[in-house]
C-alpha positions in Angstrom: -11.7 -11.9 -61.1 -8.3 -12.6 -59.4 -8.1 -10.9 -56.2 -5.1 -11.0 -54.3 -6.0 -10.4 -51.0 -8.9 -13.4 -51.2 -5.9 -15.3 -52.5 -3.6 -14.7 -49.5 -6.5 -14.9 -47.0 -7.3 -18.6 -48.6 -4.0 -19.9 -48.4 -3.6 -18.8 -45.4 -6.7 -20.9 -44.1 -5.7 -24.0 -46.0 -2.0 -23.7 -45.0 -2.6 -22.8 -41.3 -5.9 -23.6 -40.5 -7.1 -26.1 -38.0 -3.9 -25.4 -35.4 -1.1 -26.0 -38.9 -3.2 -29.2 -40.3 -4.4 -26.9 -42.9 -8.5 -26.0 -43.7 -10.0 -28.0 -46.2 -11.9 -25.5 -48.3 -14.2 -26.6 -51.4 -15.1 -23.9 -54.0 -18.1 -24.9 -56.4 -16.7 -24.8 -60.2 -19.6 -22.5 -61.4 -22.4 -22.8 -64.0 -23.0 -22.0 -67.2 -26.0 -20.9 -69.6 -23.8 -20.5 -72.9 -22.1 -22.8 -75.0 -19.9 -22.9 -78.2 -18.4 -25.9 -78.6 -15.6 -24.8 -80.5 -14.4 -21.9 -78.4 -15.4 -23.5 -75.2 -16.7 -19.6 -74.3 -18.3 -19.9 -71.1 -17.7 -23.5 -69.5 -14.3 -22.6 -68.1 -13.8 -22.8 -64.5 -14.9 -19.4 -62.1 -12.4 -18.0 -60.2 -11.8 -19.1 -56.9 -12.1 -22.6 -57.4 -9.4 -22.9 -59.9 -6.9 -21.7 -57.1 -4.4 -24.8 -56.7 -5.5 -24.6 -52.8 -8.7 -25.3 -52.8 -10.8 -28.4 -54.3 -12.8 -27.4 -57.0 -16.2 -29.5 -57.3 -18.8 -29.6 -60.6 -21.7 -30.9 -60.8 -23.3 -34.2 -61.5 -26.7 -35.3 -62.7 -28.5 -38.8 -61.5 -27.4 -40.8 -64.6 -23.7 -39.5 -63.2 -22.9 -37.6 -66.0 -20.9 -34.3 -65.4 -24.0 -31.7 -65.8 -23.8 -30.7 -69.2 -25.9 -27.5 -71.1 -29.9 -28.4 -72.6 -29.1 -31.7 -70.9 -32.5 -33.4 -69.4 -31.9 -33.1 -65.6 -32.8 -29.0 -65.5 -32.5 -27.5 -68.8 -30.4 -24.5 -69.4 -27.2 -24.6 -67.5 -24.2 -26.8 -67.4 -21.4 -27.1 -64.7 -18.3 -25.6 -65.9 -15.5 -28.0 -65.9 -11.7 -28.8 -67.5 -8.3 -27.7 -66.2 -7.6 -27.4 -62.7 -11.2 -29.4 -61.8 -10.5 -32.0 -58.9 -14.2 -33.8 -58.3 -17.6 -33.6 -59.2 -20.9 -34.4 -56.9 -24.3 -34.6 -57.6 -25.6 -31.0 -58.0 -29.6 -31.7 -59.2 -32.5 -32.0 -57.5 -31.0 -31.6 -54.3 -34.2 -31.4 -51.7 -33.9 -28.3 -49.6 -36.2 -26.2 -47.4 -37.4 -23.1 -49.0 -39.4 -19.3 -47.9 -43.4 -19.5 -47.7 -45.2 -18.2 -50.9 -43.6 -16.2 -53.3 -40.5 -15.3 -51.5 -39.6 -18.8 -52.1 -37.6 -20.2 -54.8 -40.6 -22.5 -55.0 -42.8 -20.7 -56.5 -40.7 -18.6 -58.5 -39.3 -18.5 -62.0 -37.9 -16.2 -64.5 -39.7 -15.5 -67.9 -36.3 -14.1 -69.9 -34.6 -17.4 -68.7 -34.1 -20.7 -70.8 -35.4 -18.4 -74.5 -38.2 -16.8 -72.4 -40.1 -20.2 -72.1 -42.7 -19.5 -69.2 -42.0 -21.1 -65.6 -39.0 -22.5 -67.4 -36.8 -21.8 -63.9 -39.6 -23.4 -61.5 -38.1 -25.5 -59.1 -41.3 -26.9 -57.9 -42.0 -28.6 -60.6 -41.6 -29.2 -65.1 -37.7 -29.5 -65.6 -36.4 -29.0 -62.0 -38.2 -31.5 -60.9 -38.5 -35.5 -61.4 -41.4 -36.5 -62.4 -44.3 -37.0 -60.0 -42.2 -35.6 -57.3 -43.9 -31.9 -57.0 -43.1 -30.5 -53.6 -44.9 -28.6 -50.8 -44.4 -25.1 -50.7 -41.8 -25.1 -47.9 -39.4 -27.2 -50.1 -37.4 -27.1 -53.1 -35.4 -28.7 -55.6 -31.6 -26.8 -55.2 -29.5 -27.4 -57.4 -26.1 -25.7 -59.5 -22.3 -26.6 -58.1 -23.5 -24.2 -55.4 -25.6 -27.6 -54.2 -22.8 -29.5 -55.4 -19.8 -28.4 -53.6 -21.8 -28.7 -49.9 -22.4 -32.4 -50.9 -18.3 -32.9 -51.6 -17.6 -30.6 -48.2 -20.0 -33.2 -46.5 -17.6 -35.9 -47.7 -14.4 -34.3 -46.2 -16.6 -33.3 -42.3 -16.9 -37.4 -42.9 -13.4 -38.0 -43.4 -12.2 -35.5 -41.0 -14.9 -37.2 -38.6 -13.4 -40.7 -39.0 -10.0 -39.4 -38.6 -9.5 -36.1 -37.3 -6.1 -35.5 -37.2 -5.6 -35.9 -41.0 -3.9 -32.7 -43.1 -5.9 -31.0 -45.4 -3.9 -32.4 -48.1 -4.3 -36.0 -46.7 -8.0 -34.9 -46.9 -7.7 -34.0 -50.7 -5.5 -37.3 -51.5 -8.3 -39.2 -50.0 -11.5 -37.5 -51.3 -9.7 -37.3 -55.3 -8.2 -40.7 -54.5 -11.6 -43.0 -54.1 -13.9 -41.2 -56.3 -15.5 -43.2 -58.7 -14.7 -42.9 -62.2 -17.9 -42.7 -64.0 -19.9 -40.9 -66.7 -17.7 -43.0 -69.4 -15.1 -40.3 -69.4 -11.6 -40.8 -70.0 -9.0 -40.9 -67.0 -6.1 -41.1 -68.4 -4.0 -38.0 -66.6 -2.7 -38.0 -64.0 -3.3 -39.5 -60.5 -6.1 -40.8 -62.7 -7.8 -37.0 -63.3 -9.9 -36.3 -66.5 -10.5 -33.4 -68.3 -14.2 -33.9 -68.2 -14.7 -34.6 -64.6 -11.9 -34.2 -62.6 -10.9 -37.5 -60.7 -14.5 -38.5 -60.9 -17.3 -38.3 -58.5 -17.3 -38.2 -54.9 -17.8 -41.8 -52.8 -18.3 -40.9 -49.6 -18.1 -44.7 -48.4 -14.9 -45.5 -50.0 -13.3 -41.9 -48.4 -14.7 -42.8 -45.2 -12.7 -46.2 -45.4 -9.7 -45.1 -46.8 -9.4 -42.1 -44.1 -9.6 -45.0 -41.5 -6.7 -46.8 -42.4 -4.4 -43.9 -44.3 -1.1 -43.2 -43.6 0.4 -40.0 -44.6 4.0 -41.3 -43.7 3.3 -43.6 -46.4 2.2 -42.2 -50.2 -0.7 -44.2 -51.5 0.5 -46.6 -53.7 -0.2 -50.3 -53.9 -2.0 -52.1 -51.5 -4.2 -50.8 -48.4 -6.4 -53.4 -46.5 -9.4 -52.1 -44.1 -8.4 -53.9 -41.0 -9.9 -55.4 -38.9 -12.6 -57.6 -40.5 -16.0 -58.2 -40.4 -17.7 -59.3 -43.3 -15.8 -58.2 -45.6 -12.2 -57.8 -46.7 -11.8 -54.5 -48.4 -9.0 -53.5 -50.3 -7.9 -50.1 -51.7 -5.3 -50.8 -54.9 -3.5 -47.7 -56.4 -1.1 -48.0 -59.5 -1.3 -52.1 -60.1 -0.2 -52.6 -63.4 -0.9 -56.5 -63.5 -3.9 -58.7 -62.0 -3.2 -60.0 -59.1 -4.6 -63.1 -57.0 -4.9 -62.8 -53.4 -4.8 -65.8 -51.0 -5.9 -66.2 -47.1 -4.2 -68.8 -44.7 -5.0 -69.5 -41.6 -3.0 -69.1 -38.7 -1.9 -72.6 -39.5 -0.6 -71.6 -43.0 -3.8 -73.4 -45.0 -4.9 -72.1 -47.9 -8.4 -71.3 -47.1 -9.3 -68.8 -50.1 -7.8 -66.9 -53.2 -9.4 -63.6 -55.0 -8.8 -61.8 -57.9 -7.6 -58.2 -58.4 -7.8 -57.2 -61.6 -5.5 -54.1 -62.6 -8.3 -51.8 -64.2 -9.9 -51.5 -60.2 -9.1 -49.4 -57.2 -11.4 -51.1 -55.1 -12.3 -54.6 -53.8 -15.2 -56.0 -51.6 -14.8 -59.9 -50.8 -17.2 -61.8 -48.8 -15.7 -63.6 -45.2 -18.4 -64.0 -43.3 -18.1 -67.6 -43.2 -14.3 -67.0 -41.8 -14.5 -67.5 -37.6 -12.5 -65.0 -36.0 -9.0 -64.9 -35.3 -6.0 -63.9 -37.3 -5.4 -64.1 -41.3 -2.3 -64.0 -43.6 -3.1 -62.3 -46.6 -0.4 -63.1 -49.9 -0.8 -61.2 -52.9 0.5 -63.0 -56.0 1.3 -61.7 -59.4 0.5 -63.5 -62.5 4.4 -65.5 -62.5 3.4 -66.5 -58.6 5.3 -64.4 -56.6 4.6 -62.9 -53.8 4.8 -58.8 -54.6 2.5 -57.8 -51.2 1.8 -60.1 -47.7 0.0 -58.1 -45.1 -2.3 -59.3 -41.9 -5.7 -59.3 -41.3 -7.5 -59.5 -37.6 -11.7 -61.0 -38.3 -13.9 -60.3 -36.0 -17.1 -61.9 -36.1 
């Protein structure tokens, strides 16, 4: 339970940490074995990750669903998950080294586990495993929001790599901020969080482009380009509540291309390669024609 002096120690971290930036610390969300769907008994989130200073991360499966109990990647458990959740990450069949023999996890299972179905908790092989995919015996499948939450840490060393000198809130806006919002859960809170799995699951691409170009003078909202150019124009959108149409002119004022936005995406990939290098104007119009965002774009080829 609560313990106050785990409590002071991790604020401390994530308030002071890293010479006052602040530590970004991640706290798997817990599992579960247990479910009644009416009183919700047992799939409410372990203490410390529901602490408002740390990120709290569930589990995933392949199909990017949130890890749910008697569910067909791993029978038997389910990531807990609802208030005070902030992202989930895949958490099955996570391939990880493992003891020789039977002091691995390999080669282990536990009879009273799963309604005392034999080798039910075998991580070699039946449900931990995919199918055709049995392992040597120096590997194993991991998996739990114990394998989650490394994979969502993973994503903030990236962030943190790309731009080091980021808070560890900055580090939470842009982890929460470009996670995708799958598993055909509602996302309707706010910021864009869900009951069911947080602000979706992690995108470790997306955070390592948003970390690139973020601004913590400036509160994401509207329109952030990835500059400069390559390929690609990518654009982060937060909190546009019409489509929009963006247009490129040359350094000449032509009109050399126009894009849609459309209001239900965060994210935008368009295709420049065919653009030579130099400078761009980029206009964003909404749907009456104005002009509500004009930013600048350098391509290189």
């Amino acid at each position: 339970g609560p313990d106050p002096t785990l409590d002071n120690a991790i604020n401390m971290a994530a308030l002071n940490g890293r010479g006052g930036l602040g530590c970004v610390i991640l706290v798997a969300a817990g599992n579960w074995f247990e479910y009644d769907p009416i009183t919700k008994r047992d799939a409410s989130v372990t203490y410390p990750a529901n602490l408002t200073s740390v990120i709290g991360v569930m589990a995933t499966t392949p199909d990017d669903k949130r890890k749910t109990y008697k569910q067909k990647w791993g029978d038997c458990w389910g990531s807990r998950f609802g208030e005070k959740m902030d992202v989930g990450a895949p958490g099955t069949h996570m391939l990880t080294t493992d003891l020789l023999g039977t002091d691995g996890y390999n080669n282990s299972w536990n009879d009273g586990f799963c309604g005392g179905i034999p080798n039910s908790w075998r991580y070699r092989d039946r449900n931990c495993a995919l199918p055709g995919h049995n392992l040597p015996d120096d590997y194993s499948y991991f998996w739990g929001t114990s394998a989650a939450a490394p994979v969502a840490a993973g994503v903030c060393a990236l962030i943190l790599e790309a731009n080091p000198n980021l808070t560890a809130p900055a580090v939470r806006n842009i982890l929460t901020y470009t996670c995708d919002k799958v598993g055909g859960y509602s996302y309707n809170g706010p910021g864009g969080w869900g009951w069911a799995l947080g602000y979706g699951r992690v995108n470790a691409y997306k955070a390592v482009l948003m970390s690139l170009v973020y601004d913590e003078n400036l509160e994401i909202n509207g329109i952030t380009i990835v500059n400069p150019v390559s390929d690609k124009i990518r654009i982060f959108c937060r909190n546009i509540n019409e489509d929009l149409k963006m247009k490129v002119f040359d350094i000449n004022g032509k009109e050399i291309g126009n894009f849609n936005l459309h209001s239900q995406q965060d994210f935008f990939e368009f295709n420049v390669s065919n653009y030579i290098s130099g400078f761009y104007i980029l206009n964003f119009v909404d749907e009456q024609g104005n002009i509500v965002y004009r930013d600048k774009i350098v391509k290189f080829k």
